[in-house]
CHARMM internal coordinates of N, CA and C (Angstrom, degrees):
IC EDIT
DIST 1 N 1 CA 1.4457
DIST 1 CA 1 C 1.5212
ANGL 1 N 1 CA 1 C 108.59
DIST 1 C 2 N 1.5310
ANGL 1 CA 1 C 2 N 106.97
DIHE 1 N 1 CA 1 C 2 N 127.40
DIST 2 N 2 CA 1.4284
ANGL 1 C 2 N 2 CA 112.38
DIHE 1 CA 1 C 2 N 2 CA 174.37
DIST 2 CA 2 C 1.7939
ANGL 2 N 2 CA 2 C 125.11
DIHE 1 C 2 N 2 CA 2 C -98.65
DIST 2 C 3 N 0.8764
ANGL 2 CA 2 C 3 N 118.33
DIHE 2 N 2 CA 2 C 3 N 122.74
DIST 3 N 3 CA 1.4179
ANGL 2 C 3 N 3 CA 103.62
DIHE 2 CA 2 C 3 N 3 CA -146.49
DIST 3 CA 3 C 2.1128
ANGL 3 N 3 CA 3 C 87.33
DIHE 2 C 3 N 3 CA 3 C -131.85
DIST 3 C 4 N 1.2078
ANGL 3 CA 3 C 4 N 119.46
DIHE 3 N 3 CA 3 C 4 N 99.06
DIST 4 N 4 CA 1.4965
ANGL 3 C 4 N 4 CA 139.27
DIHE 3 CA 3 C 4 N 4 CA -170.00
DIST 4 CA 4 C 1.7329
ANGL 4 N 4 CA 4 C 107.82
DIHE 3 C 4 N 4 CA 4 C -88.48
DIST 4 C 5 N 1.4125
ANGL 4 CA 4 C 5 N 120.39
DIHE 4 N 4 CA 4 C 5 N -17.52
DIST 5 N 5 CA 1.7615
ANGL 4 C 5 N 5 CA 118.03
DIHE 4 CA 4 C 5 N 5 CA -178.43
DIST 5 CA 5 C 1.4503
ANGL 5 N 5 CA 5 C 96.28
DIHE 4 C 5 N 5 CA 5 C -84.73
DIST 5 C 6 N 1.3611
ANGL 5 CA 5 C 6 N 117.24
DIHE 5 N 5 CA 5 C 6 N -35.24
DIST 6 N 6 CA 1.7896
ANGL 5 C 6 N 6 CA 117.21
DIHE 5 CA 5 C 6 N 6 CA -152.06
DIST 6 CA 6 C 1.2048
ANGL 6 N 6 CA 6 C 102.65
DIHE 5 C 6 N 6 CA 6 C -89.32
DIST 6 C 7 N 1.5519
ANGL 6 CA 6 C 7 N 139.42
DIHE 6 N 6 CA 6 C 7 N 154.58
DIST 7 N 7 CA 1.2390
ANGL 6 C 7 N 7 CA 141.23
DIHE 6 CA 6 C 7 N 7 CA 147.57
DIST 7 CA 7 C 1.6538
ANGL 7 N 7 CA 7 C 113.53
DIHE 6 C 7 N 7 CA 7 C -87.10
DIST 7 C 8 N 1.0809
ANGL 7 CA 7 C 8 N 110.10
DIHE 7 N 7 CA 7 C 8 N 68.91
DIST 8 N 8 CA 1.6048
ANGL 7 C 8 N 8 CA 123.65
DIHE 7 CA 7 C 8 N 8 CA -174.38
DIST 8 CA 8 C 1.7933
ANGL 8 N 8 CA 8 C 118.78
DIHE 7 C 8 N 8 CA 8 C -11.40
DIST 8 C 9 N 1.7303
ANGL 8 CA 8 C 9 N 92.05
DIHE 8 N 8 CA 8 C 9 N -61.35
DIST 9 N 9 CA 1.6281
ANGL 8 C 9 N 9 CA 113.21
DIHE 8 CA 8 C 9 N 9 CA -169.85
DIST 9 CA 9 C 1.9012
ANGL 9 N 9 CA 9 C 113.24
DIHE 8 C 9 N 9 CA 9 C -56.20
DIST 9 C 10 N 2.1798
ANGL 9 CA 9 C 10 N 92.45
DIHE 9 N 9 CA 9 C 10 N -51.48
DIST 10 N 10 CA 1.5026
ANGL 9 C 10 N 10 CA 106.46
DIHE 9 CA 9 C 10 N 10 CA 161.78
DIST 10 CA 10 C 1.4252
ANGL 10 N 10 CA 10 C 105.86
DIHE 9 C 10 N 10 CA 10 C -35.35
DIST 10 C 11 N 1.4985
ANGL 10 CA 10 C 11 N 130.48
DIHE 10 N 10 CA 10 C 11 N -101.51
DIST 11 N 11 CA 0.9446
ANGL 10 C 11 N 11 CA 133.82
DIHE 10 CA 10 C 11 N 11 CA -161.78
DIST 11 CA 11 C 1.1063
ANGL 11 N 11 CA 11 C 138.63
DIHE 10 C 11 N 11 CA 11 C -45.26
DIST 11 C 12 N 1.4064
ANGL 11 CA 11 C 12 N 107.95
DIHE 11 N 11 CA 11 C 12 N -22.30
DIST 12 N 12 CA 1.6939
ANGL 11 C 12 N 12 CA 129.08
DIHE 11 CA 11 C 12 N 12 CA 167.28
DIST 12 CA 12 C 1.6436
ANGL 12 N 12 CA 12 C 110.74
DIHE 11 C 12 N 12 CA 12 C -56.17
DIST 12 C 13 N 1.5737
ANGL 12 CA 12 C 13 N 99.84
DIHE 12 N 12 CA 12 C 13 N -48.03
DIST 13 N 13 CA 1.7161
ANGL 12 C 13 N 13 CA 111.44
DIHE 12 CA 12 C 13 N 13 CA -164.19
DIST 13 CA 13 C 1.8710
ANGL 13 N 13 CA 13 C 99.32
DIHE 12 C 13 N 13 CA 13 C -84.09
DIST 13 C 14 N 1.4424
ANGL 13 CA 13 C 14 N 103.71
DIHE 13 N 13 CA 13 C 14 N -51.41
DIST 14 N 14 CA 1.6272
ANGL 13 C 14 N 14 CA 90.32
DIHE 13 CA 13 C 14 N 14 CA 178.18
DIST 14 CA 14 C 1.2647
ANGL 14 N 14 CA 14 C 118.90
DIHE 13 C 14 N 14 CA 14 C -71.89
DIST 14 C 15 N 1.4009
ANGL 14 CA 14 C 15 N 124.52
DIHE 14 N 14 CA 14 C 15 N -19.16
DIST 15 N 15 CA 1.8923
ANGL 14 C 15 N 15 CA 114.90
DIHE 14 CA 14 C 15 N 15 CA -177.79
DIST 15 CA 15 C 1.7374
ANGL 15 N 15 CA 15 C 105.16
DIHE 14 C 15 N 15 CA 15 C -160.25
DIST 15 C 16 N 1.4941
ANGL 15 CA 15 C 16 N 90.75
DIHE 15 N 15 CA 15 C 16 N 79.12
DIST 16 N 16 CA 1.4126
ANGL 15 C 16 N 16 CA 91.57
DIHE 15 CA 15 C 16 N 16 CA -173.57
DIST 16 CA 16 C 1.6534
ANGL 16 N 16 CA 16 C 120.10
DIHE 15 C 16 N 16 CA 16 C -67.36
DIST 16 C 17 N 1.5749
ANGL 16 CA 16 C 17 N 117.54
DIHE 16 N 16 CA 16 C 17 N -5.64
DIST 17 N 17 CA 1.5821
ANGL 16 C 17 N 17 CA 116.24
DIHE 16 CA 16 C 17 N 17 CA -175.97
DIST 17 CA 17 C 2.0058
ANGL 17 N 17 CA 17 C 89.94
DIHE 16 C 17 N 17 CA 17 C -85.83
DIST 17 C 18 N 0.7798
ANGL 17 CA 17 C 18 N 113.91
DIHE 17 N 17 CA 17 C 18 N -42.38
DIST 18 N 18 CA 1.6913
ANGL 17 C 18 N 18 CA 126.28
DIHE 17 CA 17 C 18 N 18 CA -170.58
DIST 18 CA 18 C 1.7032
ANGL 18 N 18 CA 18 C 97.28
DIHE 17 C 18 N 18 CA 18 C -72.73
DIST 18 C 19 N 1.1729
ANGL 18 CA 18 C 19 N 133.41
DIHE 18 N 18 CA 18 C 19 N -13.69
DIST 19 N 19 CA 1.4523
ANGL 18 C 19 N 19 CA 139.82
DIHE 18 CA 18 C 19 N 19 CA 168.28
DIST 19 CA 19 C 1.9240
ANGL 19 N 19 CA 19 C 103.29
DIHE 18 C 19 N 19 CA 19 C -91.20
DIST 19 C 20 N 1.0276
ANGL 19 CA 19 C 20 N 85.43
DIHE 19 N 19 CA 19 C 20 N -48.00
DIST 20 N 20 CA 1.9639
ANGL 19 C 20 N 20 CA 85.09
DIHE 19 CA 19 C 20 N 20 CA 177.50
DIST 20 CA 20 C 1.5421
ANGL 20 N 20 CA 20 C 114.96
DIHE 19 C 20 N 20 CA 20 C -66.40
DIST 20 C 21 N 1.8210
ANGL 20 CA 20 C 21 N 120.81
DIHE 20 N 20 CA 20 C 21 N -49.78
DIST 21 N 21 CA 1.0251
ANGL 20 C 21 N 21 CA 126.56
DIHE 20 CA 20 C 21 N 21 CA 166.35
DIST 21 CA 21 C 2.3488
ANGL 21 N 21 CA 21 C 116.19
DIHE 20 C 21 N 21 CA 21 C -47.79
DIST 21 C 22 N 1.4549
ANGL 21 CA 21 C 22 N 85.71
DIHE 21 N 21 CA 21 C 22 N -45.05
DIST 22 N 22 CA 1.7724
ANGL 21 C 22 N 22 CA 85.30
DIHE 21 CA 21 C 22 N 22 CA -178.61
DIST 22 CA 22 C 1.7514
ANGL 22 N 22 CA 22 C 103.45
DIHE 21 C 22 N 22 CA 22 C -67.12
DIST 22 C 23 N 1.0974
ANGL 22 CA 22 C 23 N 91.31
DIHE 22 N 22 CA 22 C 23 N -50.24
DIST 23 N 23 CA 1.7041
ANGL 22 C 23 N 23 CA 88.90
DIHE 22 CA 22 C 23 N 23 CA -178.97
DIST 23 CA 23 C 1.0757
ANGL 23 N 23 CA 23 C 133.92
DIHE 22 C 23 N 23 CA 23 C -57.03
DIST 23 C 24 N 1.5977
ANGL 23 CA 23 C 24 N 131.86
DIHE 23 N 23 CA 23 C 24 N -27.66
DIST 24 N 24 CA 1.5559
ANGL 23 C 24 N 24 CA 148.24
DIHE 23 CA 23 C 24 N 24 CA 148.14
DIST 24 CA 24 C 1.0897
ANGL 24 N 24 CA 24 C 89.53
DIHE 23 C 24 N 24 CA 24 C -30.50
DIST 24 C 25 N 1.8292
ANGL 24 CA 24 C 25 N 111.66
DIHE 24 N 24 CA 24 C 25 N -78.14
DIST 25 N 25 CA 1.7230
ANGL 24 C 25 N 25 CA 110.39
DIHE 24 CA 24 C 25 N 25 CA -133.19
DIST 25 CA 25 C 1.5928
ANGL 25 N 25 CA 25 C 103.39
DIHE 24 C 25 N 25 CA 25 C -82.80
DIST 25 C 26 N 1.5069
ANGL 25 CA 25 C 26 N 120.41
DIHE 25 N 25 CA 25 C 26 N -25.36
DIST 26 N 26 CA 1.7395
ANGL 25 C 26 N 26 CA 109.77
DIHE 25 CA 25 C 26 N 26 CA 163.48
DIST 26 CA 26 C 1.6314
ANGL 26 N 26 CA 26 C 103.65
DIHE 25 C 26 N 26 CA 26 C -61.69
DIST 26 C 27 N 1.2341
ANGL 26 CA 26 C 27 N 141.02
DIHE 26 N 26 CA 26 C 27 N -48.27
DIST 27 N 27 CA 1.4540
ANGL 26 C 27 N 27 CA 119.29
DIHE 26 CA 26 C 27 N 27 CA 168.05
DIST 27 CA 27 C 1.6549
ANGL 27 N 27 CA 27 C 126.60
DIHE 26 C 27 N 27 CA 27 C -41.52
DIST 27 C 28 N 1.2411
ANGL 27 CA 27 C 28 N 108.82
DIHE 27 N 27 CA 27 C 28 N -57.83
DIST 28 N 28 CA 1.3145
ANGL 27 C 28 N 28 CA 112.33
DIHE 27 CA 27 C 28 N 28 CA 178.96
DIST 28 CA 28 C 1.8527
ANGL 28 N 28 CA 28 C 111.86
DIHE 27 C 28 N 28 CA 28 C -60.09
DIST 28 C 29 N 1.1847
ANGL 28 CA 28 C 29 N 98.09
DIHE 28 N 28 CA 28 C 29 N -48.48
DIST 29 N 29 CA 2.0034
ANGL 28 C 29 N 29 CA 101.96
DIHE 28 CA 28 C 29 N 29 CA -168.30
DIST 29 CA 29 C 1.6711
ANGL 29 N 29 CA 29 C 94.12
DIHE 28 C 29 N 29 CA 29 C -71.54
DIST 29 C 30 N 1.3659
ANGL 29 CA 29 C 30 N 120.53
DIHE 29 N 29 CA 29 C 30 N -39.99
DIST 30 N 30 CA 1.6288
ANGL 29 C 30 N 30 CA 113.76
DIHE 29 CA 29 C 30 N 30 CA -169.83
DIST 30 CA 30 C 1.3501
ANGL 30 N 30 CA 30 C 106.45
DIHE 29 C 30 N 30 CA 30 C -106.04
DIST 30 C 31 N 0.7696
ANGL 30 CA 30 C 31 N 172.08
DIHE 30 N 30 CA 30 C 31 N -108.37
DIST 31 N 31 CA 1.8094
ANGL 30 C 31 N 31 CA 161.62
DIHE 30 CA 30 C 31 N 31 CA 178.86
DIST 31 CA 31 C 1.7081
ANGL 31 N 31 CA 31 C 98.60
DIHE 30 C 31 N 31 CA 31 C -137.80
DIST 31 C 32 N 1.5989
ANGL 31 CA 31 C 32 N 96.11
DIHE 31 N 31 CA 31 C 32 N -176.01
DIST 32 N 32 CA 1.7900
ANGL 31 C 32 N 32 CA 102.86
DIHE 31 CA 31 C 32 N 32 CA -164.89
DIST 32 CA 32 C 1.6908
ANGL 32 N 32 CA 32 C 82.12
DIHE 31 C 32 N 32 CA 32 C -96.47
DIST 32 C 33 N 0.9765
ANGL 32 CA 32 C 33 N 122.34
DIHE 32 N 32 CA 32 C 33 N -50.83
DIST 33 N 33 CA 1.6743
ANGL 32 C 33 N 33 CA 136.30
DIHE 32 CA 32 C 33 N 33 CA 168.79
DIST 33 CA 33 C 1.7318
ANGL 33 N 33 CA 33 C 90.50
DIHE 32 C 33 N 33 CA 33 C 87.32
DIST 33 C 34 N 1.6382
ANGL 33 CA 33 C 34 N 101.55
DIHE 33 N 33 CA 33 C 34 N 46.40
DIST 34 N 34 CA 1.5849
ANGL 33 C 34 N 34 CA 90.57
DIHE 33 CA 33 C 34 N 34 CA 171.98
DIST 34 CA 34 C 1.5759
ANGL 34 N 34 CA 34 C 108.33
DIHE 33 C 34 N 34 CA 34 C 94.31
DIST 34 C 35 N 0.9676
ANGL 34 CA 34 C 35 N 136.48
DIHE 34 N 34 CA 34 C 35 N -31.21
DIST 35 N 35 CA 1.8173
ANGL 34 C 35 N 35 CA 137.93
DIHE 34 CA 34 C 35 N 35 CA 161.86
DIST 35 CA 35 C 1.4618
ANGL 35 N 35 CA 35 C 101.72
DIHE 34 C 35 N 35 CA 35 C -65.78
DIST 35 C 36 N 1.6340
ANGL 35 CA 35 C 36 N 114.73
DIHE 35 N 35 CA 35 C 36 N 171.65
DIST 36 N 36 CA 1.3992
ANGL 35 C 36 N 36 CA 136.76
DIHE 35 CA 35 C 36 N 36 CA -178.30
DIST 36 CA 36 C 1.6094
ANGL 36 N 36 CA 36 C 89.85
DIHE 35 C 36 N 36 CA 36 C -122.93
DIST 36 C 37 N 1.1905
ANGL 36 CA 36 C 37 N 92.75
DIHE 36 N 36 CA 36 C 37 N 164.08
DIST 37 N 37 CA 1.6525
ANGL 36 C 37 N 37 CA 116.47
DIHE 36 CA 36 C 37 N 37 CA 176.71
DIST 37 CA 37 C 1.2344
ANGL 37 N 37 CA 37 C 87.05
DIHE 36 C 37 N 37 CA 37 C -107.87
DIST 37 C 38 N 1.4175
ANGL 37 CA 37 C 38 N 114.20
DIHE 37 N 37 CA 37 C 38 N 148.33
DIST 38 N 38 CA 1.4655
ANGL 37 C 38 N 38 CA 117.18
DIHE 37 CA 37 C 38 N 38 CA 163.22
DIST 38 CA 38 C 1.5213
ANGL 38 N 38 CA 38 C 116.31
DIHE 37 C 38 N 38 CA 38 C -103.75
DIST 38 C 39 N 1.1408
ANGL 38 CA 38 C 39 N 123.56
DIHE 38 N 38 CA 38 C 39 N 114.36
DIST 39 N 39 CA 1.2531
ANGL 38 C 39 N 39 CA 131.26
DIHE 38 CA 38 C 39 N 39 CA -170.75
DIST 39 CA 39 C 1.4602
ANGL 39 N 39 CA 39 C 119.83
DIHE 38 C 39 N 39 CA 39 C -54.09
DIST 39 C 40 N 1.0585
ANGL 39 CA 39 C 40 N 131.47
DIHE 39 N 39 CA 39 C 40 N -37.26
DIST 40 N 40 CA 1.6513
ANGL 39 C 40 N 40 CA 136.82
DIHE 39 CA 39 C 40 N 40 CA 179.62
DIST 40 CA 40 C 1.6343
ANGL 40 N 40 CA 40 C 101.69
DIHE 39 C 40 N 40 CA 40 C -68.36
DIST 40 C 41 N 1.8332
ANGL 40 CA 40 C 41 N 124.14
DIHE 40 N 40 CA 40 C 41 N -15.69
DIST 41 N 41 CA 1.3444
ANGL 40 C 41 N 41 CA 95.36
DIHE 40 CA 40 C 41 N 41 CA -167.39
DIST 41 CA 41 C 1.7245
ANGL 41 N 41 CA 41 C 87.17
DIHE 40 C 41 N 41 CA 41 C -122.67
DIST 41 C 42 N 1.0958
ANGL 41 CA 41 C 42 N 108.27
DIHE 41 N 41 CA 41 C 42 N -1.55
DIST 42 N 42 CA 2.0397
ANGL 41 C 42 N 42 CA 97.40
DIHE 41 CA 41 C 42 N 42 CA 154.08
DIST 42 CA 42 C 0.8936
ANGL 42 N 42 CA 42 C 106.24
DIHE 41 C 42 N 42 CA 42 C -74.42
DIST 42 C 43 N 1.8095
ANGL 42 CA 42 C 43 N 131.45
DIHE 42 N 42 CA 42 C 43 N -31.83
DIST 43 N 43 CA 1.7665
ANGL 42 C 43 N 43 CA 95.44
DIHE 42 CA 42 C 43 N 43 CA -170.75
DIST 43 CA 43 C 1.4965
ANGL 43 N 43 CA 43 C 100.49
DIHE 42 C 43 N 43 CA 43 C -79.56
DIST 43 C 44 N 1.5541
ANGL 43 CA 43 C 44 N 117.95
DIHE 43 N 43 CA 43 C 44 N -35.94
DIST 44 N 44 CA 1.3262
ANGL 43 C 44 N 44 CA 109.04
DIHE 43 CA 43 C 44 N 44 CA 176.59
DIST 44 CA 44 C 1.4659
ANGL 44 N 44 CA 44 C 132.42
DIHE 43 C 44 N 44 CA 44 C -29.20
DIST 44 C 45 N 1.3225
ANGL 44 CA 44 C 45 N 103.97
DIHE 44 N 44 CA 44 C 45 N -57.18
DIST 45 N 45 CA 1.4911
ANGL 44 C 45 N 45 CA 116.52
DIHE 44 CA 44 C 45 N 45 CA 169.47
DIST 45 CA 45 C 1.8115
ANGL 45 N 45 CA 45 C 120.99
DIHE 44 C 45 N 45 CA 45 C -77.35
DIST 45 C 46 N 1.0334
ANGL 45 CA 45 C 46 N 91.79
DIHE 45 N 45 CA 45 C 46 N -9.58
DIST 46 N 46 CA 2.0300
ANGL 45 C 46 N 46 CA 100.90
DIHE 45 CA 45 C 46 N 46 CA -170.02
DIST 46 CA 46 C 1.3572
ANGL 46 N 46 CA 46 C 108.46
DIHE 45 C 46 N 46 CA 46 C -14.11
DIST 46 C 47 N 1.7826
ANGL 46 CA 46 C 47 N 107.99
DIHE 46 N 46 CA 46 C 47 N -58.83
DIST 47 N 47 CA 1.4005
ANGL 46 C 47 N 47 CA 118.52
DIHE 46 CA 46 C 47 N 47 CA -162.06
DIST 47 CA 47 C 1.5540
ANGL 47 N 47 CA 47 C 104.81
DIHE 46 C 47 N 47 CA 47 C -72.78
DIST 47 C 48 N 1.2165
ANGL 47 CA 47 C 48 N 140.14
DIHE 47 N 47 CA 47 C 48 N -15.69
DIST 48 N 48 CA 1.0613
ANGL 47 C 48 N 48 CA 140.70
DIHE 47 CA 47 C 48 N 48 CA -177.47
DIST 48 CA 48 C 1.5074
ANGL 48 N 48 CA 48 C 115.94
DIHE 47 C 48 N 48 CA 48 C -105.16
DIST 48 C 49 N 1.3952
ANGL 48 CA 48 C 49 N 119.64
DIHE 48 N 48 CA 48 C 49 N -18.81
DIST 49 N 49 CA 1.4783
ANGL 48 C 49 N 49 CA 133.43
DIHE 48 CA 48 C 49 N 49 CA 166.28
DIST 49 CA 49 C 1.8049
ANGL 49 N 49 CA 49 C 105.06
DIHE 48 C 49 N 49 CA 49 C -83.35
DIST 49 C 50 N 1.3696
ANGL 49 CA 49 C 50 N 122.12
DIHE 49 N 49 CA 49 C 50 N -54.01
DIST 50 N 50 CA 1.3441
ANGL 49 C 50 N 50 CA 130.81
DIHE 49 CA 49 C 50 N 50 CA -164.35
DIST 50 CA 50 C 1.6453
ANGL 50 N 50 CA 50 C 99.93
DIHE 49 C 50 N 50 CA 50 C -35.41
DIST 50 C 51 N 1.5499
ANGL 50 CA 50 C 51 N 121.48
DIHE 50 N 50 CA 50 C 51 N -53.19
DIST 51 N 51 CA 1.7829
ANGL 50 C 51 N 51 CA 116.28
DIHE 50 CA 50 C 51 N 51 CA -166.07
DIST 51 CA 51 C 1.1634
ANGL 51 N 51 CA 51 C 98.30
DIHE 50 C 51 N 51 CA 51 C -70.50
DIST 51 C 52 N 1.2291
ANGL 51 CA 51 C 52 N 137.53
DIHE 51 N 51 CA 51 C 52 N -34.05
DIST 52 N 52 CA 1.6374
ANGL 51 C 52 N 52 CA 157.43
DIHE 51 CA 51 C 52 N 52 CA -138.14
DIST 52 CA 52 C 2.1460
ANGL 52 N 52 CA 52 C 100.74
DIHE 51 C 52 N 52 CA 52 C -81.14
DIST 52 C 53 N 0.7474
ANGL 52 CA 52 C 53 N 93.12
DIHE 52 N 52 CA 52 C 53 N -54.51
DIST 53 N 53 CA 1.3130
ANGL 52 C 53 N 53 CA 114.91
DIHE 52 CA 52 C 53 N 53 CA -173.76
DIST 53 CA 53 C 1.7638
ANGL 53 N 53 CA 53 C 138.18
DIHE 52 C 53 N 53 CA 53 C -69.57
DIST 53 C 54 N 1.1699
ANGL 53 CA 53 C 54 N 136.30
DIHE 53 N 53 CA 53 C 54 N 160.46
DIST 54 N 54 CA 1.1662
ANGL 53 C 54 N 54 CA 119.09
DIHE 53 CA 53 C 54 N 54 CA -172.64
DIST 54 CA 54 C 1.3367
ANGL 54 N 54 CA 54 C 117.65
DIHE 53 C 54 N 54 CA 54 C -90.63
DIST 54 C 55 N 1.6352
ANGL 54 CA 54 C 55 N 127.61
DIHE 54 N 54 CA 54 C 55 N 131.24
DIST 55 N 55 CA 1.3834
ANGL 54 C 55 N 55 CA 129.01
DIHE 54 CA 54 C 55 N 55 CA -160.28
DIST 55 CA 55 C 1.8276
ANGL 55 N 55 CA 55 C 117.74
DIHE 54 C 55 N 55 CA 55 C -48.73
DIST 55 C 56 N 0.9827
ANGL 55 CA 55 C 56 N 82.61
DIHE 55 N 55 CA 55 C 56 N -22.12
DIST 56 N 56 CA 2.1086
ANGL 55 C 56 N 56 CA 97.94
DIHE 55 CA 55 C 56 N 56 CA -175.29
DIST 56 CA 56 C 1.0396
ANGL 56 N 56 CA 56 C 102.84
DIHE 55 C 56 N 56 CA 56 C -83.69
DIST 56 C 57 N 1.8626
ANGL 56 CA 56 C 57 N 131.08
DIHE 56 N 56 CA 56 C 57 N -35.81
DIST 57 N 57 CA 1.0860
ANGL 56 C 57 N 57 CA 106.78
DIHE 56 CA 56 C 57 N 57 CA -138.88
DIST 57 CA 57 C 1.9429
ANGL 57 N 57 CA 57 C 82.74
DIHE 56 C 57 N 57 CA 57 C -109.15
DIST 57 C 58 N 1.3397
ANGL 57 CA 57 C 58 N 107.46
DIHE 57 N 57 CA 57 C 58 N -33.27
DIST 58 N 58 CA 1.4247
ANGL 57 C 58 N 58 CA 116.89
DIHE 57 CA 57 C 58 N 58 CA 172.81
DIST 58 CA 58 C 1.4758
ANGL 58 N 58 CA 58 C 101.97
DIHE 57 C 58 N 58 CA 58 C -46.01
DIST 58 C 59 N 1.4354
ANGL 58 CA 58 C 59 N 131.24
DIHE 58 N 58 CA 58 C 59 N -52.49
DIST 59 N 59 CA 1.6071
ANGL 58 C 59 N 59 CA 126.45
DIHE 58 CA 58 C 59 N 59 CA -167.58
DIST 59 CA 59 C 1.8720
ANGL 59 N 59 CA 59 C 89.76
DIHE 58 C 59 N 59 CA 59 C -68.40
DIST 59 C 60 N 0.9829
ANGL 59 CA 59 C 60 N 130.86
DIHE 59 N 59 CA 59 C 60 N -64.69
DIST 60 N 60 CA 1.5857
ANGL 59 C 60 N 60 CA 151.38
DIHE 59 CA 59 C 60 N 60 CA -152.24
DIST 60 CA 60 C 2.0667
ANGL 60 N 60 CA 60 C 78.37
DIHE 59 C 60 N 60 CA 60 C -40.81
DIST 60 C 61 N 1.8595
ANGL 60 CA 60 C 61 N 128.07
DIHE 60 N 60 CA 60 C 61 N -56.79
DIST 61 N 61 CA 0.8851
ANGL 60 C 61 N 61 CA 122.45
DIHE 60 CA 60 C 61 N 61 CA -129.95
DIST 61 CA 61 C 1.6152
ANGL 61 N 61 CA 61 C 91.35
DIHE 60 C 61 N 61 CA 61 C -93.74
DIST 61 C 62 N 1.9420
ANGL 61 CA 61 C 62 N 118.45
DIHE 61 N 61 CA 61 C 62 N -43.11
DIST 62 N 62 CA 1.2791
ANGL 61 C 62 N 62 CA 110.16
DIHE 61 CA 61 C 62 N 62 CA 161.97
DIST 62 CA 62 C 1.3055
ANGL 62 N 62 CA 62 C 132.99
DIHE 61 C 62 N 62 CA 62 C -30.90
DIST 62 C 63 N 1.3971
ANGL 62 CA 62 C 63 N 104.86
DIHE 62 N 62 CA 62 C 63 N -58.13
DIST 63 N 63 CA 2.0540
ANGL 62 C 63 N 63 CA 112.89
DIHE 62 CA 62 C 63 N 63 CA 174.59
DIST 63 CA 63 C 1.5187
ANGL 63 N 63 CA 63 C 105.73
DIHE 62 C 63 N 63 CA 63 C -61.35
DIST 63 C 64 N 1.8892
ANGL 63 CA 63 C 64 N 138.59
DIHE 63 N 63 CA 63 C 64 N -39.22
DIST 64 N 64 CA 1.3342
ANGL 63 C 64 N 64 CA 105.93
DIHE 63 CA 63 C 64 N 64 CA 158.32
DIST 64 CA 64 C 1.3502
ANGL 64 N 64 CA 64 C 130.13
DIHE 63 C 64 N 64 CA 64 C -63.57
DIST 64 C 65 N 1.6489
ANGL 64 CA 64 C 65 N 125.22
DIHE 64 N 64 CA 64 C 65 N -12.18
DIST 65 N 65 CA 1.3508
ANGL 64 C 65 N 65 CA 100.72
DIHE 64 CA 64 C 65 N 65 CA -157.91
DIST 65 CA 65 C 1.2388
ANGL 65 N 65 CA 65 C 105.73
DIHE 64 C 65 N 65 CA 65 C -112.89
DIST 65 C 66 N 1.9163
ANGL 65 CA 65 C 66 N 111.00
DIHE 65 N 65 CA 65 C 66 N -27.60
DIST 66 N 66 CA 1.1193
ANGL 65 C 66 N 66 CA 124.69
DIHE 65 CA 65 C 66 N 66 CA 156.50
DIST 66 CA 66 C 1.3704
ANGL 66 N 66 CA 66 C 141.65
DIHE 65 C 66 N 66 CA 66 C -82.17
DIST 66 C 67 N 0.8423
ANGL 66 CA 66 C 67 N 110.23
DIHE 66 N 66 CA 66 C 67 N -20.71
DIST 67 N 67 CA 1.9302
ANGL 66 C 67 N 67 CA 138.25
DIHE 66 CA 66 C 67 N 67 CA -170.56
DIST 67 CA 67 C 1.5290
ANGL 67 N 67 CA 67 C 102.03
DIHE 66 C 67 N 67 CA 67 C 71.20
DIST 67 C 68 N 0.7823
ANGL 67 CA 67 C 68 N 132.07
DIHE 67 N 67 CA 67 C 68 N 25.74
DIST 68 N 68 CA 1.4168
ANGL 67 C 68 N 68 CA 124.26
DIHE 67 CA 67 C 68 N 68 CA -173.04
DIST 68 CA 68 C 1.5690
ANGL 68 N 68 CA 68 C 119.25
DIHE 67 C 68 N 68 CA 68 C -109.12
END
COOR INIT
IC SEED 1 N 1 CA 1 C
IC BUILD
């Protein structure tokens, strides 16, 4: 994923939880483009990804991780 608004490195070094949170939810809302999500740190973040995200794709990710 190519991502041209963000200064990647900036945001990594000044707020690296707010770089992990952006980076999930541009994977999930814009394609994996060939990467994996790592599952232990969506649920980590869930509550902070869940508003973030697209309503289809947020339900689509509960029923894999939760079955529900």
């Amino acid at each position: 994923m190519i991502n041209w608004t963000v200064d990647e490195k900036k945001m990594k070094k000044s707020n690296p939880k707010k770089y992990k949170l952006w980076r999930i939810t541009q994977l999930i809302n814009y394609g994996l483009d060939g990467e994996k999500l790592n599952k232990k740190e969506v649920i980590k973040y869930w509550s902070d990804l869940s508003p973030r995200i697209d309503p289809e794709s947020r339900n689509y990710l509960k029923f894999l991780i939760w079955g529900n």
